[in-house]
Each structure stands twice: as structure tokens, then as C-alpha cells.
C-alpha positions in Angstrom: 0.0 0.0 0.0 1.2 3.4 -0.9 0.9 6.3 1.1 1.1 9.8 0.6 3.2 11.9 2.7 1.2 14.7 4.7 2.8 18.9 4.5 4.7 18.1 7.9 6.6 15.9 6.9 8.2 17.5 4.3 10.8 20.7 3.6 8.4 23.2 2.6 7.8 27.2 2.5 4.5 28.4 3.8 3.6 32.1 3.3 1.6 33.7 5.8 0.0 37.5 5.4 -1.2 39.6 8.6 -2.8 42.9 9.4 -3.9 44.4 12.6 -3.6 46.7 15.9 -0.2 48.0 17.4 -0.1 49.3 20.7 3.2 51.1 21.2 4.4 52.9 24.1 8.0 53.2 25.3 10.0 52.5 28.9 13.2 53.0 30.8 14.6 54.7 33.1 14.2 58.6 31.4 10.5 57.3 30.5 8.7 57.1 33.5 5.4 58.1 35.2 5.8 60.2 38.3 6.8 63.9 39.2 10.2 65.8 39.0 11.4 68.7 40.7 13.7 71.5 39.1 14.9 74.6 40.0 12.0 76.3 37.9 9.2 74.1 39.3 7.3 70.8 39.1 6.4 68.4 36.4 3.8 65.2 36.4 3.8 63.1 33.7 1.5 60.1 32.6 2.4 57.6 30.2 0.4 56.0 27.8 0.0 53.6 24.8 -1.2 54.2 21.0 -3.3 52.4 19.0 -2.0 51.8 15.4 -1.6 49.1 12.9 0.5 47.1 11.3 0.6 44.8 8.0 2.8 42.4 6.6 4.1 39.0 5.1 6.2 36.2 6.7 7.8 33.5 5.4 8.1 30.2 7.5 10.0 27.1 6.3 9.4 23.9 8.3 11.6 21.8 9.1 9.4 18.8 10.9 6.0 18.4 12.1 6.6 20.5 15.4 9.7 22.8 14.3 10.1 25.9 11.7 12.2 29.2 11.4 11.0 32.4 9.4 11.3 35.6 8.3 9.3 38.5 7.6 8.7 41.9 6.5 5.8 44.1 8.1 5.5 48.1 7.8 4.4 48.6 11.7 3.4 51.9 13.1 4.3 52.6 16.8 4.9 55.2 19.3 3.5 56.7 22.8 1.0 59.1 24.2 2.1 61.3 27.5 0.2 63.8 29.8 2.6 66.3 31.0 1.7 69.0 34.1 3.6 71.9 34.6 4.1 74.2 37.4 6.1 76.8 39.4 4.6 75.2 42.6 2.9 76.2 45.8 5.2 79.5 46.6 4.3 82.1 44.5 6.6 84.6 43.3 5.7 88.5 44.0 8.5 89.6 41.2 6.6 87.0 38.5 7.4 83.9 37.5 5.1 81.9 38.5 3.5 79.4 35.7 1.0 76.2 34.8 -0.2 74.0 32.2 -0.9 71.6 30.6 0.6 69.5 27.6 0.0 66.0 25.4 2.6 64.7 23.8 2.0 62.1 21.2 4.9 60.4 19.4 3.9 58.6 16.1 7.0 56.4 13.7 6.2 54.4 10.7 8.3 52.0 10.3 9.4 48.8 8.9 10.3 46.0 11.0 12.3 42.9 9.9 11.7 39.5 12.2 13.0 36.3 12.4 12.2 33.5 14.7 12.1 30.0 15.2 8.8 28.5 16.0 7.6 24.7 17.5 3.5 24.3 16.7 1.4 21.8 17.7 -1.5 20.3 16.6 -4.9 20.4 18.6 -7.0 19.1 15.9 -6.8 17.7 12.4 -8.1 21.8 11.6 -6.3 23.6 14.5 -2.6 24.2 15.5 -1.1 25.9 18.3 2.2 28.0 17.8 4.7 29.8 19.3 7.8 32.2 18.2 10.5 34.1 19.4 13.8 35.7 18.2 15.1 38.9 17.2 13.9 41.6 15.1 15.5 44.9 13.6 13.5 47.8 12.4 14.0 51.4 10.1 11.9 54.3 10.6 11.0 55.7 7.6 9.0 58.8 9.1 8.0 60.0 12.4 6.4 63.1 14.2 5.9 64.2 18.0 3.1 66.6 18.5 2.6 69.2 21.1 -1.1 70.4 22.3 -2.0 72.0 25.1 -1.8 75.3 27.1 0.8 77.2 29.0 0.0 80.3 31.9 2.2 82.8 32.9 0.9 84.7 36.5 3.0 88.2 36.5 1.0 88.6 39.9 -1.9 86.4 41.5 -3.9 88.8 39.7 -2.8 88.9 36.1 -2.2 86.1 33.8 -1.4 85.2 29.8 -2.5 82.1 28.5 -0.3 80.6 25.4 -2.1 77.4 23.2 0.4 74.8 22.7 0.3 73.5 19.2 3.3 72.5 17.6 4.8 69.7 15.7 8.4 68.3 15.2 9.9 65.7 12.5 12.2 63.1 13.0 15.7 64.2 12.9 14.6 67.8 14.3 14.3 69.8 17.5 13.9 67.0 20.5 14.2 64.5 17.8 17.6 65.3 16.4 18.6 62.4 17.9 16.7 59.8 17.4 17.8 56.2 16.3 16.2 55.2 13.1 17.9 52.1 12.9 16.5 49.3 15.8 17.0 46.1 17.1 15.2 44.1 19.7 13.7 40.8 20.4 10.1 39.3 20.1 7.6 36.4 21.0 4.5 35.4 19.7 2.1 32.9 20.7 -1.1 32.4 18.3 -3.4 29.8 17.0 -4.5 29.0 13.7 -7.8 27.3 12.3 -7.2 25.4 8.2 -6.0 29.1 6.6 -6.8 31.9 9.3 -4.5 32.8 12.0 -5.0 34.8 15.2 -1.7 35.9 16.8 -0.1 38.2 19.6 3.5 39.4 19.4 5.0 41.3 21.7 8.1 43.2 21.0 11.0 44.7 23.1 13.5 47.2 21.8 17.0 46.9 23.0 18.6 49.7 21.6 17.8 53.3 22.6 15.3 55.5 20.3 16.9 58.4 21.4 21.0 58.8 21.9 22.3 59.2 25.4 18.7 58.4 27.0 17.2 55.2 28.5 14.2 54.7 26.7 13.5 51.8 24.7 10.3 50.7 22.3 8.0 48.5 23.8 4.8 47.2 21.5 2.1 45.0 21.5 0.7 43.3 18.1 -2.6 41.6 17.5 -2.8 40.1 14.3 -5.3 38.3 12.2 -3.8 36.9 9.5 -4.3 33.7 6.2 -1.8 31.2 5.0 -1.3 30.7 1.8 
């Protein structure tokens, strides 16, 4: 009796296209929530995370029925949100001075990310397949913004004030961004499930270089995908 050898069994490519949300937001040590003291005053600040997207291909080739390595190519865009408060504090000033406000900064890249794993699966069902991935990634920005909105209050006494609007907006490789990295690396995992052709994944990804030179803060994002293999 002859028998026909089943997809897992052999070498093979398998080509795998995804879309879907990226949450991005950024941490370290110069990238935290909490409030700072200078000599001018006080500043809160609260972190938080975008919502984006991301789309893309991947290549896996499989090497036995549980084992397979890949690589892909997926335009991903990522960044942060932060609530910054600003004031001169609780002792006012009689010669002037004295200042609040208010500002939202929200950082936006679009980029292209590069990763490649190694991946075991599993199968649940003669339909379903349980996987997971992890290895390194490196990434290019190819454009990027941070935006400025808010207000800003100057008291010259407790009686008088002037109220600036905050609206402003710089591009990658300007003002506060002059130095950021365009080129990145990091790592990443991924744990999903797929059902015959349609895949449902989440990928989180770690940056280990620094986005800006000479500050401790590194990319952090969260991908939910939905994806088909072809």
C-alpha cells in the first residue's frame, strides 16, 4: 500500500500575510510616570500607549511536524502618548514667574520591521494548531512626528495672567528628535493559533537599543494580528 506523505513531513515554504492593531508605548529609566522637581518648578507626567496598525508578510519554512524558522517583513506603526503637568509650585513669586499648564505629547513612527524566529506548533485538531515564536527583530523608521497640544499660563502677579495654546509639531531628525535612532533592534515572541487558513496571533516586542542617543528609553509594542496562510 502506498501512502502519501502529509505537509509536515516535508521541507516546505509556507507564506503567511497579517494585518492588525499595534499598541506602542516606550519605557526605561528617562521614560517614567511620576513627578520631577527642578529649580524652575514641578512636572507630572503620565504615560500611555497608542493604537496603530500594522501589516505584513512572513515567510516560514518547516523543518518537521513541530519545528520551523521564518522571516518576515511588516511596515508597523508605533509610538507613545504622555500627559505632562507643569508648574512653578505652591510658593508664589511676588516679582513673577510663576507658571501652569498643561501639555499632550504624542509620538507617532512608521516604520518597517524585519523578524525572524524559530517557531515549535502543535497540533490540537486535524483543523487547529497551536504555535509559538521568538527571536530577534531589527527595524528602520522611515517617518515619524511628535506633536505638542495643550496650554501654558504665565501669572505676573496672582492677579494677572497670559494664556499661550500649545500646538506644535516636530519631524524626526529635528528639535527633540535630532537624535533619534532610526535604525533598531530588539527581540520578540509570539504565541497564536490557527484554524485550516486563518491565523490569530499576539507578538510582543521589546527594543533593546535606545530611540533616542544618550537616553534610556526603549520601544515597547504589543501586536494583534489576524492573518491567512497561503
Amino acid at each position: 500500500m502506498q501512502t502519501t506523505p502529509t505537509t509536515h513531513n516535508k521541507n516546505i515554504w509556507r507564506l503567511k500575510g497579517i494585518a492588525g492593531l499595534t499598541t506602542g508605548s516606550w519605557t526605561g529609566k528617562d521614560f517614567k510616570d511620576g513627578e520631577k522637581d527642578s529649580e524652575y518648578g514641578q512636572v507630572s507626567n503620565k504615560n500611555k500607549a497608542t493604537y496603530q496598525f500594522h501589516i505584513g508578510f512572513i515567510a516560514d519554512y518547516i523543518f518537521s511536524k513541530n519545528v520551523y524558522a521564518g522571516i518576515g517583513i511588516i511596515f508597523n506603526q508605533s509610538g507613545y502618548k504622555q500627559d505632562l503637568l507643569m508648574s512653578s509650585g505652591q510658593n508664589w513669586d511676588d516679582e513673577g514667574g510663576n507658571y501652569d499648564g498643561k501639555q499632550t505629547v504624542k509620538m507617532a513612527i512608521n516604520k518597517f520591521d524585519i523578524p525572524i524566529h524559530i517557531g515549535g506548533m502543535y497540533d490540537f485538531s486535524s483543523d487547529t494548531r497551536l504555535f509559538l515564536e521568538v527571536g530577534p527583530y531589527i527595524s528602520y523608521a522611515i517617518s515619524g512626528n511628535k506633536k505638542y497640544t495643550g496650554y501654558y499660563t504665565e501669572y505676573d502677579d496672582i492677579h494677572s495672567s497670559e494664556t499661550e495654546q500649545i500646538n506644535k509639531k516636530e519631524k524626526i531628525g529635528k528639535g527633540s528628535l535630532k537624535d533619534f535612532q532610526k535604525f533598531g533592534y530588539g527581540l520578540s515572541a509570539t504565541a497564536g493559533v490557527s484554524f485550516k487558513n486563518i491565523i490569530l496571533q499576539f507578538t510582543y516586542q521589546r527594543g533593546l537599543n535606545k530611540t533616542i542617543k544618550k537616553k534610556k528609553q526603549y520601544e515597547q509594542n504589543m501586536l494583534l494580528s489576524l492573518g491567512y496562510e497561503f
